[in-house]
KOLLUMFI-139600 format. One record per residue (C-alpha): residue number from 1; x, y, z. Coordinates in steps of 0.2 Angstrom, whole numbers, m for minus. Layout:
<lumdrens>
+-----+-------+-------+-------+
!   k !    xx !    yy !    zz !
+-----+-------+-------+-------+
! NUM !     X !     Y !     Z !
...
+-----+-------+-------+-------+
</lumdrens>
This chain:
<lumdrens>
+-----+-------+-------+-------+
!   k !    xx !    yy !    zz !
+-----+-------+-------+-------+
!   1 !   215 !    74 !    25 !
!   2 !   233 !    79 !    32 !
!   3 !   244 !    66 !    36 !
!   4 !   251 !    63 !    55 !
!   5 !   268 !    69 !    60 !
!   6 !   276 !    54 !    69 !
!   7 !   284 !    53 !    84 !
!   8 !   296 !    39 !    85 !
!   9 !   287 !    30 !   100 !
!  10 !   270 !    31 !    89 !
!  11 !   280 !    26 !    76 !
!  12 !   284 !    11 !    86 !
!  13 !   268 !     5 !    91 !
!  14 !   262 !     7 !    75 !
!  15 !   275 !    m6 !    70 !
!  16 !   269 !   m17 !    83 !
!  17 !   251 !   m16 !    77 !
!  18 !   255 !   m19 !    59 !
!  19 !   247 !   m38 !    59 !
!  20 !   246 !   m50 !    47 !
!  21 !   248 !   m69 !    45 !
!  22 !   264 !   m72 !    40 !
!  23 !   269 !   m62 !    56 !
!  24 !   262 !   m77 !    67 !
!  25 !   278 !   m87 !    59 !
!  26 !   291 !   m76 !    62 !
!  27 !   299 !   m78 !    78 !
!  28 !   313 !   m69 !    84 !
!  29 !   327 !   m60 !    74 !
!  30 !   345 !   m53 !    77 !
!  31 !   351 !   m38 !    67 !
!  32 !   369 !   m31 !    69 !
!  33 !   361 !   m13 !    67 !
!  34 !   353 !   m16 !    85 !
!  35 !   367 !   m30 !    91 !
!  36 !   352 !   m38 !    99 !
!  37 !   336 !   m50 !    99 !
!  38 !   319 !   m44 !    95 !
!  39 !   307 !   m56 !    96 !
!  40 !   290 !   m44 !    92 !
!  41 !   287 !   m43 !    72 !
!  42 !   284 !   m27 !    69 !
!  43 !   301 !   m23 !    77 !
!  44 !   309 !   m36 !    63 !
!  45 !   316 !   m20 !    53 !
!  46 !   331 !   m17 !    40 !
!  47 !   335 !     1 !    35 !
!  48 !   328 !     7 !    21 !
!  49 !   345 !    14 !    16 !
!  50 !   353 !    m2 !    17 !
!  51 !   360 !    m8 !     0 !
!  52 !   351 !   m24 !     3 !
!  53 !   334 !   m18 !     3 !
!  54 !   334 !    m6 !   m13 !
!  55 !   349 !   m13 !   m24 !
!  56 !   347 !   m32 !   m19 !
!  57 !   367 !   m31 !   m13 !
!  58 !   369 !   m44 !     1 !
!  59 !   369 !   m63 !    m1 !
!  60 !   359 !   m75 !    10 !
!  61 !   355 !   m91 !    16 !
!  62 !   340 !  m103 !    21 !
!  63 !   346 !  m116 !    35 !
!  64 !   334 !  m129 !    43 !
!  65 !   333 !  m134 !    59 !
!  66 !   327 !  m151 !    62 !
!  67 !   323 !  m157 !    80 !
!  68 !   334 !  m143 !    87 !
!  69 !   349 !  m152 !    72 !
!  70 !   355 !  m137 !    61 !
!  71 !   357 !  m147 !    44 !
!  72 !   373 !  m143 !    32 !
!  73 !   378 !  m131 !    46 !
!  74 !   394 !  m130 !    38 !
!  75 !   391 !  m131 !    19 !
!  76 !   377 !  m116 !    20 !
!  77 !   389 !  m105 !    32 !
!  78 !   403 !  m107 !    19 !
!  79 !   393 !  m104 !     4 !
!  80 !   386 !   m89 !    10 !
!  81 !   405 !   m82 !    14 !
!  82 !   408 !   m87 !    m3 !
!  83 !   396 !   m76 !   m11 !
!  84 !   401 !   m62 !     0 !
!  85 !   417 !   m63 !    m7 !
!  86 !   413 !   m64 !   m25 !
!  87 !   403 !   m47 !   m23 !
!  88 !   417 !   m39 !   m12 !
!  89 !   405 !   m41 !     4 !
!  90 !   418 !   m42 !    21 !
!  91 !   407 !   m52 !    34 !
!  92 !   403 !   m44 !    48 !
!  93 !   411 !   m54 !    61 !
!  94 !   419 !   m72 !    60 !
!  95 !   408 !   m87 !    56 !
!  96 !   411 !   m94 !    73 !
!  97 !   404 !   m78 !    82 !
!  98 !   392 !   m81 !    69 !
!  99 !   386 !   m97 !    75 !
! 100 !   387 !   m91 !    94 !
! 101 !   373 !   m77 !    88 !
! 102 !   362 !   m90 !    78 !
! 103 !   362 !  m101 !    94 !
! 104 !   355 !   m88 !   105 !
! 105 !   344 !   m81 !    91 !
! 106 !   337 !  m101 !    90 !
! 107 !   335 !  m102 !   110 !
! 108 !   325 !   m84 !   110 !
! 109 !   314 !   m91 !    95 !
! 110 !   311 !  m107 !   107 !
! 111 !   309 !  m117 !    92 !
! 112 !   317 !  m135 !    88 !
! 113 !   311 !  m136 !    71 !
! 114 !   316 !  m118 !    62 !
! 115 !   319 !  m110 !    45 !
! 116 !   336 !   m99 !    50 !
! 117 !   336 !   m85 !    35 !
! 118 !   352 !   m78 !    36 !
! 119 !   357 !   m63 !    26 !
! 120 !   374 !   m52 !    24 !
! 121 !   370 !   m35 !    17 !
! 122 !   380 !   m21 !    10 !
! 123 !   374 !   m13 !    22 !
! 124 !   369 !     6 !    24 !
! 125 !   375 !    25 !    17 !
! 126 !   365 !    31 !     6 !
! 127 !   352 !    25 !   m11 !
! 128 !   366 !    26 !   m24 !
! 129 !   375 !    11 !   m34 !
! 130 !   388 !    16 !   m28 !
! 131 !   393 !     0 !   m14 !
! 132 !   407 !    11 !    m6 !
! 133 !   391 !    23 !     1 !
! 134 !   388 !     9 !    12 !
! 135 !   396 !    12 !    31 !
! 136 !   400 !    m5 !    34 !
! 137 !   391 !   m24 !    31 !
! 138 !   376 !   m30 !    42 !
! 139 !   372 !   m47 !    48 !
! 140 !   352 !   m50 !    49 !
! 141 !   347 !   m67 !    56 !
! 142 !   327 !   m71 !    56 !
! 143 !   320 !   m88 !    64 !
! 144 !   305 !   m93 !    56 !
! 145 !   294 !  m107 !    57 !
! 146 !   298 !  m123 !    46 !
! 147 !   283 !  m126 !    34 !
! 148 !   285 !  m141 !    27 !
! 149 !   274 !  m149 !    11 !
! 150 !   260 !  m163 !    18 !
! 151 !   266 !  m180 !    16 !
! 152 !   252 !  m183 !     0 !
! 153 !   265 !  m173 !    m9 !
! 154 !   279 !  m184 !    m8 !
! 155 !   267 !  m199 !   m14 !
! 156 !   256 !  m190 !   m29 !
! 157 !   274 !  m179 !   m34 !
! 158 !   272 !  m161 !   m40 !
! 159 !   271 !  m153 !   m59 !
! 160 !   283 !  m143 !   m68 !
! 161 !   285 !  m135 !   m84 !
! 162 !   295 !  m124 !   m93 !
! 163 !   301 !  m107 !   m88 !
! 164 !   300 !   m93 !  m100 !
! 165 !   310 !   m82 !   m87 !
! 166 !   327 !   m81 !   m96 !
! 167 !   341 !   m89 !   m84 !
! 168 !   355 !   m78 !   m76 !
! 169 !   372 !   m75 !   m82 !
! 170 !   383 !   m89 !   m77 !
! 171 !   393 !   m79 !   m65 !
! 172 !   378 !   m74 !   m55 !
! 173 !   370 !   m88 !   m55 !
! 174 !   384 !   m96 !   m44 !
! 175 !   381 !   m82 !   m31 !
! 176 !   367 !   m83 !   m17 !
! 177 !   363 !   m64 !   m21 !
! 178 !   347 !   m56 !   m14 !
! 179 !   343 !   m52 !   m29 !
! 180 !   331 !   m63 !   m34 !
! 181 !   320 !   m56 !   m46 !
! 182 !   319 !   m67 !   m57 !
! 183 !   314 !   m82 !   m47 !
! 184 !   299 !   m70 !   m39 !
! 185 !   296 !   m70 !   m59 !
! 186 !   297 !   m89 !   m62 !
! 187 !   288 !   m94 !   m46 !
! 188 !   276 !   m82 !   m51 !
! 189 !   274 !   m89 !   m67 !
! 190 !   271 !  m105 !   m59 !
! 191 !   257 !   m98 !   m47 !
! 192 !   248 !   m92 !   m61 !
! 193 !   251 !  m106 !   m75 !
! 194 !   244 !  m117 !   m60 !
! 195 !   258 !  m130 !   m60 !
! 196 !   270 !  m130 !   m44 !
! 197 !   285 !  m127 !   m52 !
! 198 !   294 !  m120 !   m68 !
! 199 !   311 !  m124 !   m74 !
! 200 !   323 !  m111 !   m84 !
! 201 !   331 !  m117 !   m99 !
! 202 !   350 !  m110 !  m109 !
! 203 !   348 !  m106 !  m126 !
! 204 !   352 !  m124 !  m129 !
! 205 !   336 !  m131 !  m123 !
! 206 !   347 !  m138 !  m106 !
! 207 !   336 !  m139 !   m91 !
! 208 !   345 !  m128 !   m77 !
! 209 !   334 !  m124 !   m60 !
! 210 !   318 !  m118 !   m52 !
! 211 !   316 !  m102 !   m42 !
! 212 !   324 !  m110 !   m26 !
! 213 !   327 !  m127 !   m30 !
! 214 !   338 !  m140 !   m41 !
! 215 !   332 !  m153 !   m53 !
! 216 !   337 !  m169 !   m55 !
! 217 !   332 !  m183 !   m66 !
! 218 !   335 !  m203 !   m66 !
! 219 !   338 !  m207 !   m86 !
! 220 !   333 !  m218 !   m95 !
! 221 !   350 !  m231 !   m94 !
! 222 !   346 !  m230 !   m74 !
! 223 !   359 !  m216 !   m69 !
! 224 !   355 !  m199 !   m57 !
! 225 !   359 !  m185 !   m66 !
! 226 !   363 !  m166 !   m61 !
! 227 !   365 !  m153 !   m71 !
! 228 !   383 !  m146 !   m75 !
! 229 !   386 !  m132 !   m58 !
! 230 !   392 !  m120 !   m70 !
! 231 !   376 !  m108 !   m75 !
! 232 !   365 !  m115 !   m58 !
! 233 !   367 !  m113 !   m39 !
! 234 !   376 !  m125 !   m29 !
! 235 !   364 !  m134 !   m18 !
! 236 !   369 !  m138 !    m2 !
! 237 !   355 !  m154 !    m2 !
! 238 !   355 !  m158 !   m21 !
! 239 !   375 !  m160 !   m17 !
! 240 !   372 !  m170 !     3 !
! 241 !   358 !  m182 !    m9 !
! 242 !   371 !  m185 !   m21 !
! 243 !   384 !  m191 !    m9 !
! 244 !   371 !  m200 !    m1 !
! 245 !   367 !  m210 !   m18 !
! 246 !   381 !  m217 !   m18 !
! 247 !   373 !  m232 !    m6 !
! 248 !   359 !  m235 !   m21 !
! 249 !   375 !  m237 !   m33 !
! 250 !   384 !  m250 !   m21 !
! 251 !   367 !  m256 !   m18 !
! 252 !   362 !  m259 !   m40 !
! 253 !   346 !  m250 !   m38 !
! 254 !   355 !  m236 !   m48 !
! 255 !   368 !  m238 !   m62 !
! 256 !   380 !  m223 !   m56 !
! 257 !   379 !  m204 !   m55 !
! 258 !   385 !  m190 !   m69 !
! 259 !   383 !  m171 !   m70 !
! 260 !   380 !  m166 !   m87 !
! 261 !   368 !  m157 !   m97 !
! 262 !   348 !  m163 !  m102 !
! 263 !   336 !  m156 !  m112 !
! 264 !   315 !  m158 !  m111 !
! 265 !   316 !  m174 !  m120 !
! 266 !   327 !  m181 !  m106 !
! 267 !   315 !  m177 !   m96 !
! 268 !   299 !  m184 !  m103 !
! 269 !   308 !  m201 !  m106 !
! 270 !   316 !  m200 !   m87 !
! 271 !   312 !  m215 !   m77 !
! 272 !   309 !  m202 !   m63 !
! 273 !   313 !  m183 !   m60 !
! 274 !   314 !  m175 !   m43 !
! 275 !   313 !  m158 !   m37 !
! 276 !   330 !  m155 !   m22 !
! 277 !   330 !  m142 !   m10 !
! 278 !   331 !  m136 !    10 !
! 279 !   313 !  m137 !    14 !
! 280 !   308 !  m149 !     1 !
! 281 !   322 !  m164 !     4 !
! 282 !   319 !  m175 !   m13 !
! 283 !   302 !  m172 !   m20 !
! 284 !   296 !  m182 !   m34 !
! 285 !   290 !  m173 !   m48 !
! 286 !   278 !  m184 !   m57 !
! 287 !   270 !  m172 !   m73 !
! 288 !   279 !  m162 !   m85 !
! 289 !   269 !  m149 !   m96 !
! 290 !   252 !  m159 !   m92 !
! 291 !   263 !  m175 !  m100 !
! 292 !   264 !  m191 !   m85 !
! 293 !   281 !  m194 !   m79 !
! 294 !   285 !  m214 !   m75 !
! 295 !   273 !  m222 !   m67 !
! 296 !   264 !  m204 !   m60 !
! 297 !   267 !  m206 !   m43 !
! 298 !   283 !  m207 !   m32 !
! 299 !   299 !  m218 !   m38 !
! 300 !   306 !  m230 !   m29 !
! 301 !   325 !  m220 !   m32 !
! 302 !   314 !  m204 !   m25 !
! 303 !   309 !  m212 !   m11 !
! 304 !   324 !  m217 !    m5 !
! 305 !   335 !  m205 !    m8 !
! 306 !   321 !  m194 !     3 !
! 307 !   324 !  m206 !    19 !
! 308 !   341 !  m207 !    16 !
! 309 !   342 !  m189 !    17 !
! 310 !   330 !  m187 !    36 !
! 311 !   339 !  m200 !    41 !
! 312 !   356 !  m192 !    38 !
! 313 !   346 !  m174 !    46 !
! 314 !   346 !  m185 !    63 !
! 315 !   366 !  m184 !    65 !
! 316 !   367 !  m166 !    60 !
! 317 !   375 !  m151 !    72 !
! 318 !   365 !  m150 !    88 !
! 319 !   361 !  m131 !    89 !
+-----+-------+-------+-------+
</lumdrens>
């Protein structure tokens, strides 16, 4: 059996026919290699010599839209400049001209509620290491759906466990690369121990993250607790939540809030332990390697630190 010369207008329509479920949530891209909008899947292409797609060199963003309301606009904008910098990757055009693009990328998707996943590439020139191969950096903005957890989550809480997948180096850690393999390996290991998520560990025992989201716990002595920023990524929700408890300190429903280190057995004796990140808000995570955490369903700090944080989503950038 000989295999078919393509043309590239078969070529096309065969990107067009390639069908399958995800593609039902994808809805409508801008890429600076075209400097336009497609709104059909199969068009939703990156070159394959782009250093993004066979080195993992480019950084990235997931931004939600909420009720047509960008949420932490700002903070993800300049967090992903950041991690172009540190990696030597010159944006491709100003962060306001930016915005202007992800507007009319919103309006073509014709979606109020969106998941905006943003990358900066390298960009392509070649299938070297070699980064100066690379003809110049490309923008690639896809709209998707926002799928969020059902509402029997946030009540019952999730599992965790610990990560076998060894954490990255501190300096990478900081950096919202697109190379992300080894959170495909811990949510992997997740998938297949059967728990929801699994937390990485430092050769100290400290707890660090999970594939795409921070952890936080409540200790024992009543205070909210983040792990130190320096081997973990700075979360743009984990750090909103944050400033947002300070109303449970004024309040006295918490005692205050500290960064620092915690280990497994902080965590077993937590009075409550929460998952943070874009698309899950403040999850509460209510079993620990099969062991019950608190009461075993949602805390009360959980819960309102959650509807704190919608609440504040309501005032954010109208798109």
């Amino acid at each position: 059996m000989s295999v078919a010369l393509l043309t590239a207008e078969q070529a096309r329509a065969k990107l067009a026919d390639k069908n399958y479920p995800a593609q039902q949530t994808y809805l409508a891209m801008y890429s600076t290699w075209w400097d336009g909008i497609v709104t059909e899947p199969g068009m939703m292409v990156v070159p394959i010599d782009d250093h993004l797609v066979h080195r993992g060199d480019g950084v990235f963003e997931a931004i939600k839209v909420v009720n047509g309301r960008v949420f932490l606009y700002e903070e993800h904008l300049r967090r992903l400049e950041n991690s172009a910098k540190l990696i030597g990757i010159s944006l491709p055009m100003s962060l306001d001209k930016m915005k202007s693009i992800i507007a009319e990328t919103v309006t073509a998707a014709g979606a109020k509620d969106a998941l905006l996943r943003l990358y900066v590439s390298r960009g392509p020139g070649g299938f070297t290491t070699n980064p100066y191969d690379s003809i110049s950096s490309q923008m690639y903005l896809v709209v998707t759906t926002l799928k969020l957890l059902p509402p029997e989550k946030y009540l019952q809480g999730v599992s965790i466990g610990k990560s076998a997948v060894p954490p990255k180096d501190p300096t990478l850690a900081r950096i919202k690369s697109c190379n992300y393999l080894p959170n495909v390996l811990m949510k992997k290991e997740s998938v297949d121990r059967g728990i929801d998520f699994t937390i990485n560990v430092d050769e100290q025992g400290n707890f660090l993250e999970g594939s795409t989201e921070n952890v936080v716990i409540l200790d024992r002595d009543g205070f909210l607790v983040r792990p130190p920023l320096h081997q973990i990524l700075k979360g743009t929700t984990m750090i909103r939540t944050f400033e947002l408890a300070e109303k449970l300190v004024q309040s006295g429903k918490i005692k205050g809030i500290k960064e620092r280190s915690f280990t497994e057995d902080d965590v077993q004796s937590a009075k409550e332990v929460m998952m943070i990140g874009t698309t899950l808000d403040v999850l509460p995570v209510t079993a620990y390697e099969g062991v019950k955490i608190g009461s075993g369903t949602q805390g009360p700090v959980a819960k309102e630190l959650n509807e704190l944080l919608r609440e504040d989503m309501k005032s954010a950038v109208l798109i």
